[in-house]
TORMIVEX-250320 format. One record per residue (C-alpha): x, y, z. Coordinates in Angstrom, 3 decimals, always signed. Example, Ala and Ser with C-alpha at 12.3 -4.5 7.8 and 13.67 -1.06 7.14 Angstrom:
! TORMIVEX-250320
X +12.300	Y -4.500	Z +7.800;
X +13.670	Y -1.060	Z +7.140;
This chain:
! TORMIVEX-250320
X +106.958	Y +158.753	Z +99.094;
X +103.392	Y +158.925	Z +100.539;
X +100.855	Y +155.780	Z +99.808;
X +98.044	Y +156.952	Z +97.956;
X +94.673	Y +155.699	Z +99.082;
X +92.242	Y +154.840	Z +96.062;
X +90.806	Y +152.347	Z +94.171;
X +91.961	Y +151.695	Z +90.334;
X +89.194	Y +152.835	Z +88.892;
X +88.678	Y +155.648	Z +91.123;
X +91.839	Y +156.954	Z +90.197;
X +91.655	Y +156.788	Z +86.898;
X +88.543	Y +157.874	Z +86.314;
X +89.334	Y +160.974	Z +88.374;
X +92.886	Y +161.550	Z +86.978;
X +92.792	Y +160.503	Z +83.407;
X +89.451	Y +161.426	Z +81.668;
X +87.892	Y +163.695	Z +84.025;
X +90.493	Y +165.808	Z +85.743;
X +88.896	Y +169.163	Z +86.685;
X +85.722	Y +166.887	Z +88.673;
X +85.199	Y +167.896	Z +92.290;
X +86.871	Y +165.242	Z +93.761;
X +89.027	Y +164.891	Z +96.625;
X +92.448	Y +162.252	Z +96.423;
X +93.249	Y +161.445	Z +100.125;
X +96.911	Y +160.926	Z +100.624;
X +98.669	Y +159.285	Z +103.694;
X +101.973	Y +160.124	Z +104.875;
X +103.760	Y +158.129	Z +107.558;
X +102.720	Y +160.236	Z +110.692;
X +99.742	Y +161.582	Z +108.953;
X +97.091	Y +162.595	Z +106.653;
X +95.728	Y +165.156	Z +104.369;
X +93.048	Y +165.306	Z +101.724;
X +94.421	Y +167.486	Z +98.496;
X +91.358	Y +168.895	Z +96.720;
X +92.032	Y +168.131	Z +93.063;
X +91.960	Y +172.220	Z +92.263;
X +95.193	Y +171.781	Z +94.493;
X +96.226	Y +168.810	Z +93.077;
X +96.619	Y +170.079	Z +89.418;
X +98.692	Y +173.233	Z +90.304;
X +101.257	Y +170.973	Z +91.882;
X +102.721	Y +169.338	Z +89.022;
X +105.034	Y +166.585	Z +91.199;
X +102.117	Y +165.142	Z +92.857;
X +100.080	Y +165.418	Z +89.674;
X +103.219	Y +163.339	Z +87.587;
X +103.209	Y +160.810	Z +90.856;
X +99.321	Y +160.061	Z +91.005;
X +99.329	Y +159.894	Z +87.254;
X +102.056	Y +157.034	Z +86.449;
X +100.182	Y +155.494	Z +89.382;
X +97.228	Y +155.409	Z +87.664;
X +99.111	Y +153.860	Z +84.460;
X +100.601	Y +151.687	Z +85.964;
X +97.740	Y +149.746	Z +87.844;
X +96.459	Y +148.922	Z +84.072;
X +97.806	Y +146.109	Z +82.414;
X +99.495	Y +146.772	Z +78.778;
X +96.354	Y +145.045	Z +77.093;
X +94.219	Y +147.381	Z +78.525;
X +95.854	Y +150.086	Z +77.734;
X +96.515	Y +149.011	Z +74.267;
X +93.171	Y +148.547	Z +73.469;
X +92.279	Y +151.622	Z +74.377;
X +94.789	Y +153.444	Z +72.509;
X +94.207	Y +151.911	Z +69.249;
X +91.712	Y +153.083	Z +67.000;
X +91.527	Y +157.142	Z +68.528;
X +94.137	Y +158.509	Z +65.509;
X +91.902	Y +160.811	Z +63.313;
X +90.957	Y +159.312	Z +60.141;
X +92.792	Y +161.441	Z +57.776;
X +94.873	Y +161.316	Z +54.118;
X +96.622	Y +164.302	Z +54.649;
X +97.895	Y +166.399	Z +57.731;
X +98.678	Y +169.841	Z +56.859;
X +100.897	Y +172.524	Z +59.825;
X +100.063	Y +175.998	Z +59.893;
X +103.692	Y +177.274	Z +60.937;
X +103.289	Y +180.023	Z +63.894;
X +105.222	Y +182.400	Z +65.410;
X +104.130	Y +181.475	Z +68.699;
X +104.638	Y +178.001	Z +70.625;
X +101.087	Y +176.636	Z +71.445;
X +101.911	Y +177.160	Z +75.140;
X +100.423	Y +180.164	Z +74.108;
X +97.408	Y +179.805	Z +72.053;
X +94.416	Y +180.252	Z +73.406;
X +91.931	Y +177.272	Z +74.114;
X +90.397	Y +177.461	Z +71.199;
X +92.387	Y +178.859	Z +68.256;
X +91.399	Y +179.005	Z +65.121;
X +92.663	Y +181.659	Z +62.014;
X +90.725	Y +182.756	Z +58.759;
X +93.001	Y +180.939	Z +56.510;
X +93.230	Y +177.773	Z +58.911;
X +89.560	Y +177.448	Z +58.709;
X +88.985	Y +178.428	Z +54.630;
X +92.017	Y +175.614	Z +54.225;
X +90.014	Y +173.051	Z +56.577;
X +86.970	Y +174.000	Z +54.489;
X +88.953	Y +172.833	Z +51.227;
X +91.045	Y +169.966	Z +52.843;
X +88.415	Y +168.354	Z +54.823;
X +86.078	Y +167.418	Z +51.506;
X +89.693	Y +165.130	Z +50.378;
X +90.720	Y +163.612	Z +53.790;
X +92.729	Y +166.886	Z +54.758;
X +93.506	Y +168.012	Z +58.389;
X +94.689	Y +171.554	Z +59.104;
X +96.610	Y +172.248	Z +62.232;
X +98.762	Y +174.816	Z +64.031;
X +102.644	Y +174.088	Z +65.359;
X +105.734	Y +175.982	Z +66.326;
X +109.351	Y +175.002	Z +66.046;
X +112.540	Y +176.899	Z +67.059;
X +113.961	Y +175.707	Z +63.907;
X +110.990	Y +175.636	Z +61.536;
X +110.766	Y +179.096	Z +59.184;
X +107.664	Y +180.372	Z +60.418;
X +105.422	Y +183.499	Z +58.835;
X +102.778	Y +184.455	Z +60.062;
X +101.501	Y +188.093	Z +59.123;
X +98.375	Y +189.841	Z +60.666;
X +98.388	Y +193.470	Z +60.288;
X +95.365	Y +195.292	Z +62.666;
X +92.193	Y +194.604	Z +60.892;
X +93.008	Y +193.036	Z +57.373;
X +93.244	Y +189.049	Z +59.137;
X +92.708	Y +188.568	Z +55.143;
X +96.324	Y +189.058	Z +55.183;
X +97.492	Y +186.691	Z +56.914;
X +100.328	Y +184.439	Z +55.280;
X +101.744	Y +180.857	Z +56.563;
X +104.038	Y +178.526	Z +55.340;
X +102.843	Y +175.106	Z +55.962;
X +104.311	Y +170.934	Z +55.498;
X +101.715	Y +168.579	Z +54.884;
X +101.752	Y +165.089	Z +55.142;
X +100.473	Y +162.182	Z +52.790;
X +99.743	Y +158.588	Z +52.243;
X +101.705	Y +158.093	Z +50.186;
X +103.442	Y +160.809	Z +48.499;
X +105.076	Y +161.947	Z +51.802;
X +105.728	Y +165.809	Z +52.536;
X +105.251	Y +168.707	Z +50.979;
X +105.863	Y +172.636	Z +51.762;
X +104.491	Y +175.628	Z +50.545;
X +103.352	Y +179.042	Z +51.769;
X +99.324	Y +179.876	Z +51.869;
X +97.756	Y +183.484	Z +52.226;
X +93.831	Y +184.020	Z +50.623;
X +95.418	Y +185.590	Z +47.697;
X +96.188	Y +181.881	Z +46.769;
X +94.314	Y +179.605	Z +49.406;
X +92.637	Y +178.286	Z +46.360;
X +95.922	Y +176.960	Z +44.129;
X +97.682	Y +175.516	Z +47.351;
X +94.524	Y +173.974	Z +48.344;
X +94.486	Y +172.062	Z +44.806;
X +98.126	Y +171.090	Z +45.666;
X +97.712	Y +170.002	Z +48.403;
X +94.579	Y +167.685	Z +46.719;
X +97.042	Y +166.412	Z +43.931;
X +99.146	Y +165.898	Z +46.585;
X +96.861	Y +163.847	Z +48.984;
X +95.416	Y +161.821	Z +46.548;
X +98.636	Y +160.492	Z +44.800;
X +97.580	Y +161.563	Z +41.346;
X +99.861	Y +159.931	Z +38.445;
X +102.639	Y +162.370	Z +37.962;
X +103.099	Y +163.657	Z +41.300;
X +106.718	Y +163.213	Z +42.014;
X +107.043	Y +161.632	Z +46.196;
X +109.719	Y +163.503	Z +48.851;
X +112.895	Y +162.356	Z +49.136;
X +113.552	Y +164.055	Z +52.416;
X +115.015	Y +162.161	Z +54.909;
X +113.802	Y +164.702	Z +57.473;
X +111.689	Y +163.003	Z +60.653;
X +109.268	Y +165.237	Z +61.965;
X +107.986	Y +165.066	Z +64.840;
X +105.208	Y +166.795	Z +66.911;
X +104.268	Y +166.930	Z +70.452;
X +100.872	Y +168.256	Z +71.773;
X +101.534	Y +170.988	Z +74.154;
X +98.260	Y +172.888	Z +73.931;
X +97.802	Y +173.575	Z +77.937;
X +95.293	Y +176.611	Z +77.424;
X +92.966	Y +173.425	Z +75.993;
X +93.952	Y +170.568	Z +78.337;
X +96.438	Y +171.029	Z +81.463;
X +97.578	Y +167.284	Z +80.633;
X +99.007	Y +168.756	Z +77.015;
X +100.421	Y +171.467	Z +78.004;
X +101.826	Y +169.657	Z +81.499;
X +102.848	Y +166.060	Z +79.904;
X +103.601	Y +167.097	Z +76.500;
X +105.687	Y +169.935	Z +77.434;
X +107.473	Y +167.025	Z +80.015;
X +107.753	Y +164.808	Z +76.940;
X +109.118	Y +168.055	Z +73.978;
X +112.167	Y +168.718	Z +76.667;
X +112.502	Y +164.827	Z +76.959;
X +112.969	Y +164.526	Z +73.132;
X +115.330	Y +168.086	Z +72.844;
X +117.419	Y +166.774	Z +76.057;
X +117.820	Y +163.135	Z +74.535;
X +118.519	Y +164.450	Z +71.235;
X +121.093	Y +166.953	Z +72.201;
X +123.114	Y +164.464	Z +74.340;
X +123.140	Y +162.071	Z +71.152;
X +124.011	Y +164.811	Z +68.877;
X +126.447	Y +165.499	Z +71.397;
X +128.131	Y +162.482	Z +71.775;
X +128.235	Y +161.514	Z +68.255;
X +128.005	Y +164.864	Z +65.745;
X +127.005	Y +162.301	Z +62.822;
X +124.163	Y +160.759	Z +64.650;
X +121.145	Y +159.257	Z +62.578;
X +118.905	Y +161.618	Z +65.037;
X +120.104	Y +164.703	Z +63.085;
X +117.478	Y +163.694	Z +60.867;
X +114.623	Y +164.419	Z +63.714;
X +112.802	Y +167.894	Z +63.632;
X +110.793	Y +168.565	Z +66.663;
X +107.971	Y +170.806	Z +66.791;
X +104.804	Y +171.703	Z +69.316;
X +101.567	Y +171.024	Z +67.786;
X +97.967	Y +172.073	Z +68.767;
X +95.091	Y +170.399	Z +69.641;
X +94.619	Y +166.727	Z +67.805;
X +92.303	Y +165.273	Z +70.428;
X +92.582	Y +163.029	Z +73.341;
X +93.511	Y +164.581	Z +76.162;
X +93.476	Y +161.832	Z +77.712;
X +95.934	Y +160.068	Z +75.772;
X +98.479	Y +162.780	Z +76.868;
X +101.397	Y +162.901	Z +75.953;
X +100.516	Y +162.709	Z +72.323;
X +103.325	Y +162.039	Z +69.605;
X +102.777	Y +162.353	Z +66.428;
X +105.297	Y +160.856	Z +63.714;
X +105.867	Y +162.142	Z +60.611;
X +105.746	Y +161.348	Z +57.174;
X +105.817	Y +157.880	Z +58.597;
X +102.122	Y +158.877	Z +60.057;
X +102.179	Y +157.316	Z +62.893;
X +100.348	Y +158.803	Z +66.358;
X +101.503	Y +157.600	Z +69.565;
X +99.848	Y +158.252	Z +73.157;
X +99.968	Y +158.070	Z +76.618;
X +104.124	Y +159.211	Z +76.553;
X +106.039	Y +159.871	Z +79.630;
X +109.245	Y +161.415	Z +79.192;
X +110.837	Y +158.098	Z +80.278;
X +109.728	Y +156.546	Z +76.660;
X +111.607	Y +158.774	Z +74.370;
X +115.254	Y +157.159	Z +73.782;
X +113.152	Y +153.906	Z +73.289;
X +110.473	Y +154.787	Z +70.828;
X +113.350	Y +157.714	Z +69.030;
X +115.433	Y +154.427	Z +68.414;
X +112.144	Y +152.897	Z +66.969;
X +111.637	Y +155.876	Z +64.474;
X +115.556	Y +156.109	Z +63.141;
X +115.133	Y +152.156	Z +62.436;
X +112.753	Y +152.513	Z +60.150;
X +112.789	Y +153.968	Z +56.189;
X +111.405	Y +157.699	Z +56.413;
X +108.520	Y +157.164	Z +54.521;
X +104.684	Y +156.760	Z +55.014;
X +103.968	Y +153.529	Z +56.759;
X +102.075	Y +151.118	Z +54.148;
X +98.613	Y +149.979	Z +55.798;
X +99.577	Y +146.582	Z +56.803;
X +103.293	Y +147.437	Z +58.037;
X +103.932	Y +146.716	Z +61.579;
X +102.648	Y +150.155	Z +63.973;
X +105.294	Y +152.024	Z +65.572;
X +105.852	Y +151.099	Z +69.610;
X +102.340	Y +148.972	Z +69.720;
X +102.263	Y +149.845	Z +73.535;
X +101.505	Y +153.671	Z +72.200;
X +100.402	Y +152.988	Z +68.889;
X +96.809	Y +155.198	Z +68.637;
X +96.582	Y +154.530	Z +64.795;
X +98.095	Y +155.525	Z +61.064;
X +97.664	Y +158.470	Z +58.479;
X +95.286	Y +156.455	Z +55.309;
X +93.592	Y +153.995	Z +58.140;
X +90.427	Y +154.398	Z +59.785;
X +89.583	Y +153.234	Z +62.967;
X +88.216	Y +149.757	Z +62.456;
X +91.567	Y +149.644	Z +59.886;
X +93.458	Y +150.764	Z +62.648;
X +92.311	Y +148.314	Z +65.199;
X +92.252	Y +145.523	Z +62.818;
X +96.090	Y +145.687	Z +61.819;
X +97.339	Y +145.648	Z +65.401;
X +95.149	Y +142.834	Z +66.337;
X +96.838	Y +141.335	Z +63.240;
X +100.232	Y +142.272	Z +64.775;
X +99.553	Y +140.489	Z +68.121;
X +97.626	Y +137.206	Z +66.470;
């Protein structure tokens, strides 16, 4: 394996939150030497993964830790826009008329709308040429506490499943909670916006289908029957890649290399399948980014808590 020649923060200033600078990474082989220009760099995705876990590695866990915690979104609901299409293929920016009229709505309560794809999740998604007013999604949403809920949202009634989604979010007396024991979880592979998504998260999505599929295989009644995968869109931090978000529990997890998943899968399947109360232990502290109902100094407050 060649010895890479750079400095810690060097490298991880170049590799982690600025990849696409004009920088050159000089690698030495045993007989030689060759400077990779980073444009290089990034279309070869072994010596990308290599310099990368490098670059992890020469930070402590503290460090890392503390960097992580705190960058979840502060939200009270997390609603998916079921596509078609895996975000492999959405374009950098993507954004839909009923996406953004349900953001309008959601965002006034502590709502987040999103995009994601599953092979198994029932997906519609109609757009005929020129009436986007059309369009028609089924969605799950997320909340503190009340757990998930599913529907199906067009414009002709954006403005009842909005209010649904409110009751929903906002625990009104009445509301009856899920009693699914589905786990749902969602992996940011949204290349066209950051290579790292689309490069690490797609690593980490065939992580979690090959680990699944060899426990399923081995033992038909396995607790991870109850795990749904699906590819999510944008949520923000790139940098973080790969990010893993866990639901209802609503928990978000980053920096994951593929090598994480049987570890923080056995995490998820110990715990009820609920929303995580706000001073519950976090999920796999080493990845823990924050919780669904806490904001960030909440966020950074309980795991402090958890190490004191």
């Amino acid at each position: 394996m060649p010895h890479v020649q750079s400095s810690r923060s060097t490298l991880e200033e170049t590799i982690i939150h600025d990849p696409v600078a004009p920088v050159t990474c000089m690698i030495t082989f045993p007989n030689r030497s060759e400077s990779v220009h980073n444009s290089v760099f990034y279309m070869i995705m072994p010596a990308f993964r290599v310099l990368k876990t490098l670059a992890r590695s020469l930070s402590t866990t503290a460090k890392s830790t503390s960097e992580l915690v705190g960058t979840a979104p502060s939200h009270r609901c997390y609603i998916f826009l079921h596509t078609p299409q895996p975000p492999s293929e959405y374009p950098a920016k993507y954004a839909t008329p009923i996406q953004r009229a349900l953001l309008l709505r959601a965002a006034k309560w502590g709502g987040s709308v999103n995009f994601s794809w599953s092979e198994d999740q029932q997906s519609i998604c109609t757009r005929p040429p020129g009436e986007e007013d059309k369009q028609e999604y089924c969605l799950t949403a997320f909340a503190y506490p009340r757990g998930k809920l599913e529907a199906t949202v067009s414009m002709d009634n954006i403005e009842e499943v909005g209010e649904q989604l409110r009751v929903h979010a906002e625990g009104v007396s009445g509301t009856t909670p899920s009693n699914s024991d589905d786990v749902h979880l969602y992996v940011c592979t949204h290349g066209a916006r950051d290579c790292r998504c689309g490069d690490i998260g797609g690593a980490v999505a065939q992580a979690i289908r090959d680990e699944l599929r060899k426990r399923r295989d081995t033992n038909p009644s396995d607790p991870s029957n109850r795990i749904k995968l699906a590819e999510v869109a944008h949520v923000g931090g790139h940098k973080y890649a790969a990010n893993l978000l866990v639901y209802p529990h609503g928990e978000w997890l980053g920096e994951v290399e593929p090598e994480d998943v049987p570890e923080i899968l056995d995490a998820i399947l110990a715990l009820p399948v609920r929303p995580r109360n706000i001073d519950e232990i976090p999920i796999c502290p080493r990845h823990w980014r924050g919780r669904m109902g806490l904001n960030k100094d909440e966020q950074v407050q309980l795991l402090q808590r958890t190490h004191s």
